[in-house]
mmCIF file as gemmi writes it, N, C-alpha and C atoms, coordinates in Angstrom:
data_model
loop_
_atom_site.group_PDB
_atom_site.id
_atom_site.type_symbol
_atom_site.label_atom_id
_atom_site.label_alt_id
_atom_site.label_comp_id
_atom_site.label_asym_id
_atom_site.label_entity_id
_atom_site.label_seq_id
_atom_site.pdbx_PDB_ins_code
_atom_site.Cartn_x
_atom_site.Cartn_y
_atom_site.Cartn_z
_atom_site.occupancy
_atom_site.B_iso_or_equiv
_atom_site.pdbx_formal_charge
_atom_site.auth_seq_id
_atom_site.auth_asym_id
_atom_site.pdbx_PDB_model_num
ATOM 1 N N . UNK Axp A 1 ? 29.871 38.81 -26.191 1 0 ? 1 A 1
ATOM 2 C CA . UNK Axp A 1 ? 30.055 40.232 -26.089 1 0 ? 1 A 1
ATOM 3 C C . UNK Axp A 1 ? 30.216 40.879 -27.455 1 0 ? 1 A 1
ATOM 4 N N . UNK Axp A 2 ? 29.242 40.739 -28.063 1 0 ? 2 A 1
ATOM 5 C CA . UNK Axp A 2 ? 28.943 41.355 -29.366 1 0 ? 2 A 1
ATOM 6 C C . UNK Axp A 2 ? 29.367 42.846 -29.877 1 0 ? 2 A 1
ATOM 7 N N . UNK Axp A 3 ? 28.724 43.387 -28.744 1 0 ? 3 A 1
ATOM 8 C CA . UNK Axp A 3 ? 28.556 45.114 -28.698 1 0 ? 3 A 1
ATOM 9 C C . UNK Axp A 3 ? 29.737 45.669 -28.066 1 0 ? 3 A 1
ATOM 10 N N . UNK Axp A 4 ? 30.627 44.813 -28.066 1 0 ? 4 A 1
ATOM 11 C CA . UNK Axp A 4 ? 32.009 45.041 -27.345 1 0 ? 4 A 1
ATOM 12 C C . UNK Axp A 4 ? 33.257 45.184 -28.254 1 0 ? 4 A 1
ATOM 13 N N . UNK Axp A 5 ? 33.538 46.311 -28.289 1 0 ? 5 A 1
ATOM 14 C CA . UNK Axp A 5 ? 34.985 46.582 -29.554 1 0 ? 5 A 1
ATOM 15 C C . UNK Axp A 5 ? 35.895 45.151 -29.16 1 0 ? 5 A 1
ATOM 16 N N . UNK Axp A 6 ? 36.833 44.981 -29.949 1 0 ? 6 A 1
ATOM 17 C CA . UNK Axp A 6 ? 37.582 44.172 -29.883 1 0 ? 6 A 1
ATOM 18 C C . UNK Axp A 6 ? 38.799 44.281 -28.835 1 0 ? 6 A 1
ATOM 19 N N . UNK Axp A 7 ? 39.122 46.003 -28.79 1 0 ? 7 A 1
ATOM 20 C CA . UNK Axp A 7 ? 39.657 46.558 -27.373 1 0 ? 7 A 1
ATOM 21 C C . UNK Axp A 7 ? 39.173 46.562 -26.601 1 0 ? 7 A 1
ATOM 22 N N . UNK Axp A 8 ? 38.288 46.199 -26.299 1 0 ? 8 A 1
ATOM 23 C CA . UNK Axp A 8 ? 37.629 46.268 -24.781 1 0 ? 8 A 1
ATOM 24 C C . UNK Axp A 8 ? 37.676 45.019 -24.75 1 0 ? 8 A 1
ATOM 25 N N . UNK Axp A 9 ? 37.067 44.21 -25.52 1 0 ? 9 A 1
ATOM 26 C CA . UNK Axp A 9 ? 36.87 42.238 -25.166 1 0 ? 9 A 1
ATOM 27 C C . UNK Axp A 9 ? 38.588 42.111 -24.435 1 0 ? 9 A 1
ATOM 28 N N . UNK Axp A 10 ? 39.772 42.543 -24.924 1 0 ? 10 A 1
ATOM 29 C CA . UNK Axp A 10 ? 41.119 42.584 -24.999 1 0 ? 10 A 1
ATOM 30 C C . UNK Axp A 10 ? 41.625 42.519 -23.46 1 0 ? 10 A 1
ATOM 31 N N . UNK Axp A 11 ? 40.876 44.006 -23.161 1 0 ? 11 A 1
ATOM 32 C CA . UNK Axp A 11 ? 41.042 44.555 -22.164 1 0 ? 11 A 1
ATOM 33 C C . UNK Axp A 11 ? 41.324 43.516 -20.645 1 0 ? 11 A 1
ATOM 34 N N . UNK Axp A 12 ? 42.057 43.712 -19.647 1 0 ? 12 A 1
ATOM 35 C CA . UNK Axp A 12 ? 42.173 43.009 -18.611 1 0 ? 12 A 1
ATOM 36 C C . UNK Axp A 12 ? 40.835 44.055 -17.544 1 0 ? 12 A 1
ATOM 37 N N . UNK Axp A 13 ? 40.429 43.046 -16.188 1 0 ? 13 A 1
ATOM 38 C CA . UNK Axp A 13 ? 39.911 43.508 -15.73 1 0 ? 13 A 1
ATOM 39 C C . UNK Axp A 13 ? 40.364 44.462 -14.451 1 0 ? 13 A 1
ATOM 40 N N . UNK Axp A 14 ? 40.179 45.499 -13.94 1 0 ? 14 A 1
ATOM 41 C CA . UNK Axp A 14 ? 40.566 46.141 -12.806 1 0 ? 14 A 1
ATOM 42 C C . UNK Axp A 14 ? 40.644 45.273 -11.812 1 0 ? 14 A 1
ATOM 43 N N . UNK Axp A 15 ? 39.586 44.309 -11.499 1 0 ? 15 A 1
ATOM 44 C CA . UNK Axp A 15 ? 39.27 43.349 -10.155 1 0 ? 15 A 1
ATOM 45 C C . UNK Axp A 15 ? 40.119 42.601 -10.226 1 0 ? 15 A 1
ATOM 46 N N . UNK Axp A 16 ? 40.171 41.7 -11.143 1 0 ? 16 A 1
ATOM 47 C CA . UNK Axp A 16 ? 40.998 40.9 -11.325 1 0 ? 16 A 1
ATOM 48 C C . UNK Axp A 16 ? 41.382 40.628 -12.658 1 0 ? 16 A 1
ATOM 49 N N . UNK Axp A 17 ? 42.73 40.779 -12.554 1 0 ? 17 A 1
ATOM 50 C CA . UNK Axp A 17 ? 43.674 41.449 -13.79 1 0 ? 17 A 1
ATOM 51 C C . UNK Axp A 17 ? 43.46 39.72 -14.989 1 0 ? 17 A 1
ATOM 52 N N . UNK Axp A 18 ? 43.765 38.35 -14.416 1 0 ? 18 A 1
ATOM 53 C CA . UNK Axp A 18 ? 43.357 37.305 -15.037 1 0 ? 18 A 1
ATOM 54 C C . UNK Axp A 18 ? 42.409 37.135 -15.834 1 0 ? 18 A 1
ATOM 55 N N . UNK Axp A 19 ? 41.543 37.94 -15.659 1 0 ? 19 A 1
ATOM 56 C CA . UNK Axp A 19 ? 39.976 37.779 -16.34 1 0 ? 19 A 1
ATOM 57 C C . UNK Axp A 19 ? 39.84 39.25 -17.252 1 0 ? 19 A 1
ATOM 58 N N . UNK Axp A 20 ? 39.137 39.054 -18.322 1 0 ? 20 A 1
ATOM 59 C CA . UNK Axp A 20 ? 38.687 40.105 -19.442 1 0 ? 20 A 1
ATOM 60 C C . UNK Axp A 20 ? 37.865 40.91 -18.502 1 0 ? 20 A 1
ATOM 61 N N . UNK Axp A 21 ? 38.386 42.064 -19.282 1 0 ? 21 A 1
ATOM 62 C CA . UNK Axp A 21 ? 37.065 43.313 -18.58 1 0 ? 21 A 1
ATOM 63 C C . UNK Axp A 21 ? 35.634 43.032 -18.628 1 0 ? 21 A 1
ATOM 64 N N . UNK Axp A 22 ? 34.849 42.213 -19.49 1 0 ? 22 A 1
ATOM 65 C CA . UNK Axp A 22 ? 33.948 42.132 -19.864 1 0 ? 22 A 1
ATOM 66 C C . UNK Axp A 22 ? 33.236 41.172 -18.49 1 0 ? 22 A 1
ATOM 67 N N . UNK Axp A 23 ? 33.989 40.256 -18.472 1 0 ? 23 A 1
ATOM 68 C CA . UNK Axp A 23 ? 33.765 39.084 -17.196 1 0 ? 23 A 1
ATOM 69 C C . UNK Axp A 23 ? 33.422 40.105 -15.991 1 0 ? 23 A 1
ATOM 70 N N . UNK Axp A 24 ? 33.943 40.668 -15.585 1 0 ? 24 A 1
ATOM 71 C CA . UNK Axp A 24 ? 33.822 42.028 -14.157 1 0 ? 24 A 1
ATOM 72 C C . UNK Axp A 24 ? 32.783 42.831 -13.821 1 0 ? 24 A 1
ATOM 73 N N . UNK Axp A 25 ? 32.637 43.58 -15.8 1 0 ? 25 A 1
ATOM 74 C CA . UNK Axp A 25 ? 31.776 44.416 -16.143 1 0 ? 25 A 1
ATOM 75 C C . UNK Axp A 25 ? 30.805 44.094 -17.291 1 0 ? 25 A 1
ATOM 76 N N . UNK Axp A 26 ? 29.603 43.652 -16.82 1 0 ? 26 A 1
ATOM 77 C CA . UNK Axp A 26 ? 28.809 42.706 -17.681 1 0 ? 26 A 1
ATOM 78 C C . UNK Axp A 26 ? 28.004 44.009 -18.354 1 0 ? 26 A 1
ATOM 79 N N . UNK Axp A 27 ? 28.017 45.495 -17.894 1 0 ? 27 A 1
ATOM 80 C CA . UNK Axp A 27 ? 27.185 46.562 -18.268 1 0 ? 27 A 1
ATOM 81 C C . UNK Axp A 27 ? 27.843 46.959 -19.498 1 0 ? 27 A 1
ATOM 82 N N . UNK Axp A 28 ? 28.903 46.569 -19.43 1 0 ? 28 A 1
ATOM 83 C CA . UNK Axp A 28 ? 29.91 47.233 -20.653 1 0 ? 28 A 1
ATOM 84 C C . UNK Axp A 28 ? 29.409 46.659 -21.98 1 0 ? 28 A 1
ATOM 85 N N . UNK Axp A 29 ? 29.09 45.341 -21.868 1 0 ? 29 A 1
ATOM 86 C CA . UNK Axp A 29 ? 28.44 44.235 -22.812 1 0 ? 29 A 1
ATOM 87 C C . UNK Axp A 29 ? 27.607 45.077 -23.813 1 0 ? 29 A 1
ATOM 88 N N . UNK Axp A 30 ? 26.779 45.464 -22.867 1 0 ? 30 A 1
ATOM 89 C CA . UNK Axp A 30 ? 25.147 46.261 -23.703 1 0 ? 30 A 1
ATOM 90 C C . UNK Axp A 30 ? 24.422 46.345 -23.088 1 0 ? 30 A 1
ATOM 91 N N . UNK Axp A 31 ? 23.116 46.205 -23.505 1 0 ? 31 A 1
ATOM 92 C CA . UNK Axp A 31 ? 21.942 46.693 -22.277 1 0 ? 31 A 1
ATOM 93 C C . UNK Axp A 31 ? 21.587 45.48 -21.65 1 0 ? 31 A 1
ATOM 94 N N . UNK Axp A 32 ? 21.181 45.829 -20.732 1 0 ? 32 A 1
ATOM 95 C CA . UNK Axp A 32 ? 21.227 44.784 -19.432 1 0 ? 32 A 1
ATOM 96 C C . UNK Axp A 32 ? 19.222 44.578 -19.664 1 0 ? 32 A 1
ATOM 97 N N . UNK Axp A 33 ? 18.721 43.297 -19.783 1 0 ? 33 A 1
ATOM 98 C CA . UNK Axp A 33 ? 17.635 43.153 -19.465 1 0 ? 33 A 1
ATOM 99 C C . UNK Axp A 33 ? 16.861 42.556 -18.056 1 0 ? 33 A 1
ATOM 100 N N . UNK Axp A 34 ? 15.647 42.852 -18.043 1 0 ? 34 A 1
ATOM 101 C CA . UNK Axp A 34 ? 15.746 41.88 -17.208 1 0 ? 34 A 1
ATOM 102 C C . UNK Axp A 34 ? 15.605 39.889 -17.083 1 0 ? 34 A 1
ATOM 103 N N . UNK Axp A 35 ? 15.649 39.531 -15.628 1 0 ? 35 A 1
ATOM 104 C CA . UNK Axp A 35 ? 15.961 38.331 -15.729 1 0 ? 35 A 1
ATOM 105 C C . UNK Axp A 35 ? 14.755 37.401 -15.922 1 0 ? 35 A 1
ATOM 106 N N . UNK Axp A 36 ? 14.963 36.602 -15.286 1 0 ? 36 A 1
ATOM 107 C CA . UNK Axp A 36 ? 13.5 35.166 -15.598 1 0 ? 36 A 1
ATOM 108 C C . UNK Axp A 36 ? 13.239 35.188 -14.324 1 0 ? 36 A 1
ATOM 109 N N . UNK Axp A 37 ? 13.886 35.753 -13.057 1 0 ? 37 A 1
ATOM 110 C CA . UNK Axp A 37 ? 13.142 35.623 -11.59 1 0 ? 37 A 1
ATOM 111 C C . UNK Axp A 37 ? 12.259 36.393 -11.626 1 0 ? 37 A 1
ATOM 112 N N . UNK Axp A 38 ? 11.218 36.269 -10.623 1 0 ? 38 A 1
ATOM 113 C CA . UNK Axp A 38 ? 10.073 37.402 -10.036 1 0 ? 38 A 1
ATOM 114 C C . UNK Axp A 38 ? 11.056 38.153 -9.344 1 0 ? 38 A 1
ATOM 115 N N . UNK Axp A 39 ? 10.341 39.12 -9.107 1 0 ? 39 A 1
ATOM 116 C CA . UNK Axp A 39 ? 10.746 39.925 -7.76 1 0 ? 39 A 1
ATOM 117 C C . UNK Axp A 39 ? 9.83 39.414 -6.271 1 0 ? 39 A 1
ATOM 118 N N . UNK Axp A 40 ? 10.146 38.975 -5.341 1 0 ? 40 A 1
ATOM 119 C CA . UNK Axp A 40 ? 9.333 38.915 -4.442 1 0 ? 40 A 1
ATOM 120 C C . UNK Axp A 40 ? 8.808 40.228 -3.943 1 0 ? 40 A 1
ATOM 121 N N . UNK Axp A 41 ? 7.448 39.853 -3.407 1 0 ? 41 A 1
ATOM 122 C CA . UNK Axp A 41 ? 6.303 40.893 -2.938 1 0 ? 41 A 1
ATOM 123 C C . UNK Axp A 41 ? 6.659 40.875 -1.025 1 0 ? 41 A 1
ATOM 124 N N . UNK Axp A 42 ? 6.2 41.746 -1.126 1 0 ? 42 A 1
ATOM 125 C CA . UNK Axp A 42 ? 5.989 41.883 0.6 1 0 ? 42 A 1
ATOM 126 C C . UNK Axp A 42 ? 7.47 42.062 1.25 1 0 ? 42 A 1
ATOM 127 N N . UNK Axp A 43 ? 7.054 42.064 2.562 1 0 ? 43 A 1
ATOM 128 C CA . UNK Axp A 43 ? 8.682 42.223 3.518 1 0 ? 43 A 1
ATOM 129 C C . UNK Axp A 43 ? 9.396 40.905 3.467 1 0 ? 43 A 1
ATOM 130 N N . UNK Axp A 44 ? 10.455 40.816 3.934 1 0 ? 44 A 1
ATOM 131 C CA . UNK Axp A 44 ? 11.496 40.026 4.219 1 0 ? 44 A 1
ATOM 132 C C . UNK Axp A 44 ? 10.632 39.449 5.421 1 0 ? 44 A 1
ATOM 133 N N . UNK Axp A 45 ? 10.713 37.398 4.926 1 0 ? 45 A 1
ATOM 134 C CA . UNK Axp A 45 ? 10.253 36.32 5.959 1 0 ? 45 A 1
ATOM 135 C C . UNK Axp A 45 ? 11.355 36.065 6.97 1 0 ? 45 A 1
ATOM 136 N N . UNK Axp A 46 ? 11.765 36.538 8.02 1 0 ? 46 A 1
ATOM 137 C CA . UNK Axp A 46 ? 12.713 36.549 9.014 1 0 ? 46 A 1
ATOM 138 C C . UNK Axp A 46 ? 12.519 35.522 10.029 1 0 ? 46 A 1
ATOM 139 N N . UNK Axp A 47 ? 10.981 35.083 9.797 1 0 ? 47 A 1
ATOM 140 C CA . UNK Axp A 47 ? 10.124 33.845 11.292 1 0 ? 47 A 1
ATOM 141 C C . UNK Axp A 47 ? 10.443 34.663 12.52 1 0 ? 47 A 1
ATOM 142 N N . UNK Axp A 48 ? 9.924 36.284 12.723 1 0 ? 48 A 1
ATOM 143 C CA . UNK Axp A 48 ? 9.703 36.793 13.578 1 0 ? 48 A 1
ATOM 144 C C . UNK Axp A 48 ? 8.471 37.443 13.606 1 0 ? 48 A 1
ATOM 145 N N . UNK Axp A 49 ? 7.451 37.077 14.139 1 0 ? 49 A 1
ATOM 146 C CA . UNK Axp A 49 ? 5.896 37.699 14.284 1 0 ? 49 A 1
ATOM 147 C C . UNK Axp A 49 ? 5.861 38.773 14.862 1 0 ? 49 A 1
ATOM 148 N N . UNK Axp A 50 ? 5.342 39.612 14.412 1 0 ? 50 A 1
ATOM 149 C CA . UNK Axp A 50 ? 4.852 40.839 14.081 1 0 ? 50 A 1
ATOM 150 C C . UNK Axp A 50 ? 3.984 41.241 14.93 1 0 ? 50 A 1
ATOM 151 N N . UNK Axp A 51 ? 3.918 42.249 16.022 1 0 ? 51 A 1
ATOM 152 C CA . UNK Axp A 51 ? 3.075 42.417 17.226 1 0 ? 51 A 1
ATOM 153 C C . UNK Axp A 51 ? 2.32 43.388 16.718 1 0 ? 51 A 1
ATOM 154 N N . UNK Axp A 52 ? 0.799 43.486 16.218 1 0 ? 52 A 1
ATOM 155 C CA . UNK Axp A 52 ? 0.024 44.009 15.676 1 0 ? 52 A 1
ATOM 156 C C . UNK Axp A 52 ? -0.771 44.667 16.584 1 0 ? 52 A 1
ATOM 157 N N . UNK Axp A 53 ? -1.12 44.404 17.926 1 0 ? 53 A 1
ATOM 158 C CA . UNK Axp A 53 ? -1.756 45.013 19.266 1 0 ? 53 A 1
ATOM 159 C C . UNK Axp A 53 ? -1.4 46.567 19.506 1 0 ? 53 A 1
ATOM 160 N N . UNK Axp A 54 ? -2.528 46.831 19.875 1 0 ? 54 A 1
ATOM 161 C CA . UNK Axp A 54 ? -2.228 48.719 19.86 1 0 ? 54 A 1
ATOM 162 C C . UNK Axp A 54 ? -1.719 48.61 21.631 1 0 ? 54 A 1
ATOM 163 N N . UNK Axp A 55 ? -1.206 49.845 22.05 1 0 ? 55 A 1
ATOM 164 C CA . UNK Axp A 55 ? -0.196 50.168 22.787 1 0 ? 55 A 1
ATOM 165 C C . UNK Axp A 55 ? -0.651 50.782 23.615 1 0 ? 55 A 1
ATOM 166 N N . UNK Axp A 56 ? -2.137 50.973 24.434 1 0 ? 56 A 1
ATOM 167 C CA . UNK Axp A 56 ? -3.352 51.738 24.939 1 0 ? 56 A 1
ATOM 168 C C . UNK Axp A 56 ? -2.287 51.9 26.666 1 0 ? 56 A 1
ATOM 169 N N . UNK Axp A 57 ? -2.183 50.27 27.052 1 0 ? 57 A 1
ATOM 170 C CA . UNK Axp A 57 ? -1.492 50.693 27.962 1 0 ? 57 A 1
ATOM 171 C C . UNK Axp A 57 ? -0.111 51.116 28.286 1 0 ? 57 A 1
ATOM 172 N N . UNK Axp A 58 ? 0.866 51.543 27.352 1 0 ? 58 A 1
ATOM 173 C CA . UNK Axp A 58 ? 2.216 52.075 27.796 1 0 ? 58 A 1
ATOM 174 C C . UNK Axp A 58 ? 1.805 53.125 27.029 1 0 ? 58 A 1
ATOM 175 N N . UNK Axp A 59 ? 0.594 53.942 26.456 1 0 ? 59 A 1
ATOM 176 C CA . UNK Axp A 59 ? 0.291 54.769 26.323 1 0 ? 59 A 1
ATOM 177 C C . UNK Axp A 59 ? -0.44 55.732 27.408 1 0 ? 59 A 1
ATOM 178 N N . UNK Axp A 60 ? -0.663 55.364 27.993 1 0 ? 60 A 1
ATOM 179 C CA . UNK Axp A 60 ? -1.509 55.541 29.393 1 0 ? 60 A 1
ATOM 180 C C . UNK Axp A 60 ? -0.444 55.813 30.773 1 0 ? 60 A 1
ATOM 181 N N . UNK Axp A 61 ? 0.13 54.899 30.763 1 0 ? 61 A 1
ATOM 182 C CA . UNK Axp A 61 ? 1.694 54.619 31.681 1 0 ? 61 A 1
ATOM 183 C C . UNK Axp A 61 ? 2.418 56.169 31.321 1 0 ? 61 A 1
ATOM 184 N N . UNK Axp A 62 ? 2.548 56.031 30.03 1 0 ? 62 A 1
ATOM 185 C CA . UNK Axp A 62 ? 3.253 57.726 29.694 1 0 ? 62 A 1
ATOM 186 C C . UNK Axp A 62 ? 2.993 58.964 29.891 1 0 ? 62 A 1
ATOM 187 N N . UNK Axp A 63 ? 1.097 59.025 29.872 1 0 ? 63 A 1
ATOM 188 C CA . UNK Axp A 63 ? 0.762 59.917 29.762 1 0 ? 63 A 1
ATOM 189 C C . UNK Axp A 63 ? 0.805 60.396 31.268 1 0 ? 63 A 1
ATOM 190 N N . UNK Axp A 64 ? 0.267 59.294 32.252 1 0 ? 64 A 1
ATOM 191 C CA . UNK Axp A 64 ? 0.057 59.353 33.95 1 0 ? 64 A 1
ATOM 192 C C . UNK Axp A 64 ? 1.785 59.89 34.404 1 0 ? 64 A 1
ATOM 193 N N . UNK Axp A 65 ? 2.699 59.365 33.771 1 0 ? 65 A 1
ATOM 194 C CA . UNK Axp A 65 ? 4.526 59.748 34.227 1 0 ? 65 A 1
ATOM 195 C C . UNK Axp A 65 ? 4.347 61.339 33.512 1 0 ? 65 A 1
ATOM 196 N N . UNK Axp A 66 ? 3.44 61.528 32.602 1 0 ? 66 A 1
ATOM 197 C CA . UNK Axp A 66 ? 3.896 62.929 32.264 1 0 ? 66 A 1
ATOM 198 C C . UNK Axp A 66 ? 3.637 64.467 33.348 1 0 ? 66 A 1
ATOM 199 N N . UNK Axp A 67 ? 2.194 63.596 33.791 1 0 ? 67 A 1
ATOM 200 C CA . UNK Axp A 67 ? 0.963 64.596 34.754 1 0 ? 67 A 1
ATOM 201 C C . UNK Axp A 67 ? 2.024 64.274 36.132 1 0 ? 67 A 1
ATOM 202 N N . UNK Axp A 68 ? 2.472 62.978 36.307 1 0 ? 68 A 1
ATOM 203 C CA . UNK Axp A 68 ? 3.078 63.62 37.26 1 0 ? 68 A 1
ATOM 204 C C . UNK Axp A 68 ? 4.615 64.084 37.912 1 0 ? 68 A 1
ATOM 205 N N . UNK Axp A 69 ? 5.382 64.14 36.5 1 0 ? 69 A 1
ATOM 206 C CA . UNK Axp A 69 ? 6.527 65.378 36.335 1 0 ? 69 A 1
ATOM 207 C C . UNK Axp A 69 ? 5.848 66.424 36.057 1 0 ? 69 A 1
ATOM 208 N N . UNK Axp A 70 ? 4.504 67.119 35.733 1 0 ? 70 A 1
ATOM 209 C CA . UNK Axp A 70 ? 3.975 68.027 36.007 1 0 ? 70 A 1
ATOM 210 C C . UNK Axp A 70 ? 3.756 68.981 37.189 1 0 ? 70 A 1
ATOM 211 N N . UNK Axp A 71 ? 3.08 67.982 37.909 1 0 ? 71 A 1
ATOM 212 C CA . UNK Axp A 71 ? 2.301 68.016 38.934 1 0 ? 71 A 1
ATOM 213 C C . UNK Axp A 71 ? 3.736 68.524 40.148 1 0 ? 71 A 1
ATOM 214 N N . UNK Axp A 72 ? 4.735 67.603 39.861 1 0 ? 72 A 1
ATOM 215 C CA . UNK Axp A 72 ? 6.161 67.442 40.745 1 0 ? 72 A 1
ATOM 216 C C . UNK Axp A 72 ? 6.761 69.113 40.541 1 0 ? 72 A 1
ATOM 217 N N . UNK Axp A 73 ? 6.925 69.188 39.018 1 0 ? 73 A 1
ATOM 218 C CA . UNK Axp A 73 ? 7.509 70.533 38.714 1 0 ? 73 A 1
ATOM 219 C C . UNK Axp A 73 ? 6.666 72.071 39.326 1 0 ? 73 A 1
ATOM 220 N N . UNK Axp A 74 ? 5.142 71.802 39.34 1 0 ? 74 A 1
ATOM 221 C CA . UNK Axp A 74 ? 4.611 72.682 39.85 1 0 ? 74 A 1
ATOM 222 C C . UNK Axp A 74 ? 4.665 73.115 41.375 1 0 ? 74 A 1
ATOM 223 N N . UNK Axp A 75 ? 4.989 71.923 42.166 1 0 ? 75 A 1
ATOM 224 C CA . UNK Axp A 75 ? 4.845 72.129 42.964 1 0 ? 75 A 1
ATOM 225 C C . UNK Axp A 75 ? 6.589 72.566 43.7 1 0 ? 75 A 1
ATOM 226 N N . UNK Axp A 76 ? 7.866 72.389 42.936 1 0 ? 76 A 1
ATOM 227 C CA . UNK Axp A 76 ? 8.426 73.169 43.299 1 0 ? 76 A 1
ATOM 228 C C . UNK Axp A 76 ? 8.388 74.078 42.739 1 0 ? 76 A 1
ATOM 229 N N . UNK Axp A 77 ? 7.942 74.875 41.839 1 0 ? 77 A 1
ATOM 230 C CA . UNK Axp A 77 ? 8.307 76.107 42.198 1 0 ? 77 A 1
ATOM 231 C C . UNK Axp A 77 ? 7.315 76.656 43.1 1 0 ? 77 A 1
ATOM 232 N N . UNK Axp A 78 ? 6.404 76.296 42.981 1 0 ? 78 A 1
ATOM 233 C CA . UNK Axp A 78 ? 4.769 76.931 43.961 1 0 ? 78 A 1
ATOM 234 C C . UNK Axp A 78 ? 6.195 77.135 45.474 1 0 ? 78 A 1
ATOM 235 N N . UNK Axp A 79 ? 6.667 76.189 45.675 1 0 ? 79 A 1
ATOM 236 C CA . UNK Axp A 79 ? 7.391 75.91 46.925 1 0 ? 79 A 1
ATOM 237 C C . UNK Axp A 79 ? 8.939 77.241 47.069 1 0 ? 79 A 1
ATOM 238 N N . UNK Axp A 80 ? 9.403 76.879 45.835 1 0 ? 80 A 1
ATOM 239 C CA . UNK Axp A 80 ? 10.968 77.863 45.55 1 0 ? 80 A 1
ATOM 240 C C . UNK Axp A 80 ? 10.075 79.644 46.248 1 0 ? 80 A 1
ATOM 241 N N . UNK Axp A 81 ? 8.834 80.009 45.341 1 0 ? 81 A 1
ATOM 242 C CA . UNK Axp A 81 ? 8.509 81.061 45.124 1 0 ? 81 A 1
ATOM 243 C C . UNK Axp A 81 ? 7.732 81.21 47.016 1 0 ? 81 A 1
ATOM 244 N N . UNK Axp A 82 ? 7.352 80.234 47.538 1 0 ? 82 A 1
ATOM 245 C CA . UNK Axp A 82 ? 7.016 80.429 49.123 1 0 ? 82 A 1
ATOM 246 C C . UNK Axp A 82 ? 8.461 80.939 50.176 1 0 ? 82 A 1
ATOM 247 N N . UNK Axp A 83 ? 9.238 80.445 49.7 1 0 ? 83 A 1
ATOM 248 C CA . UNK Axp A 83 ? 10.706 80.592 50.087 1 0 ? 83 A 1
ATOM 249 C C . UNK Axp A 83 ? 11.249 82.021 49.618 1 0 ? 83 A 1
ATOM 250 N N . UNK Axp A 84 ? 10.987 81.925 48.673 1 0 ? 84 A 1
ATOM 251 C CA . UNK Axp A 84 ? 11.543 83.157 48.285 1 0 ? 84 A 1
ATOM 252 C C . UNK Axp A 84 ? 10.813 84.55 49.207 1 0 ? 84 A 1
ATOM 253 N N . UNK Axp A 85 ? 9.255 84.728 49.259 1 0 ? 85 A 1
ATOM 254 C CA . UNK Axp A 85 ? 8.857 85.64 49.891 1 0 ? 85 A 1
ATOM 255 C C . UNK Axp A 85 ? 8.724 85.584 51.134 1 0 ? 85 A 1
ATOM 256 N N . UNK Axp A 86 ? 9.651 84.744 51.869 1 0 ? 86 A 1
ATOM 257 C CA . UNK Axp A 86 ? 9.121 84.597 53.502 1 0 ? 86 A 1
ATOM 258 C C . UNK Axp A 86 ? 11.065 85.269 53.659 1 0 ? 86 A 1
């Protein structure tokens, strides 16, 4: 810890009071480079496969439940409004 006053090397740490500030807070040091790992590419390998298939039929299923809460709603009121004028 070069770049580190001699009060700060001194210093105890907040986390844990046993250990130098420097040990805790490695940013305090100096500039932080980077490391010797890669970064890995892509998503997280979990060994859960990935359902890539398009959705045609619970797309279809939705659309047919929509026409007929349509169809349901139209026909009460068609019905409320027969009631009403009789």
């Amino acid at each position: 810890p070069a770049a580190l006053s001699a009060a700060g090397q001194a210093a105890k740490s907040d986390l844990a009071p046993t250990l130098p500030l420097a040990a805790t807070s490695p940013a305090l040091c100096g500039t932080l480079t980077a490391g010797q790992m890669k970064m890995p590419a892509g998503g997280a390998d979990t060994g859960v496969a990935q359902e890539t298939g398009n959705d045609a039929g619970a797309l279809a299923l939705g659309g047919g439940l929509v026409l007929v809460a349509l169809a349901g709603g139209a026909y009460a009121v068609r019905r409320r409004n027969a009631n009403a004028a009789a």
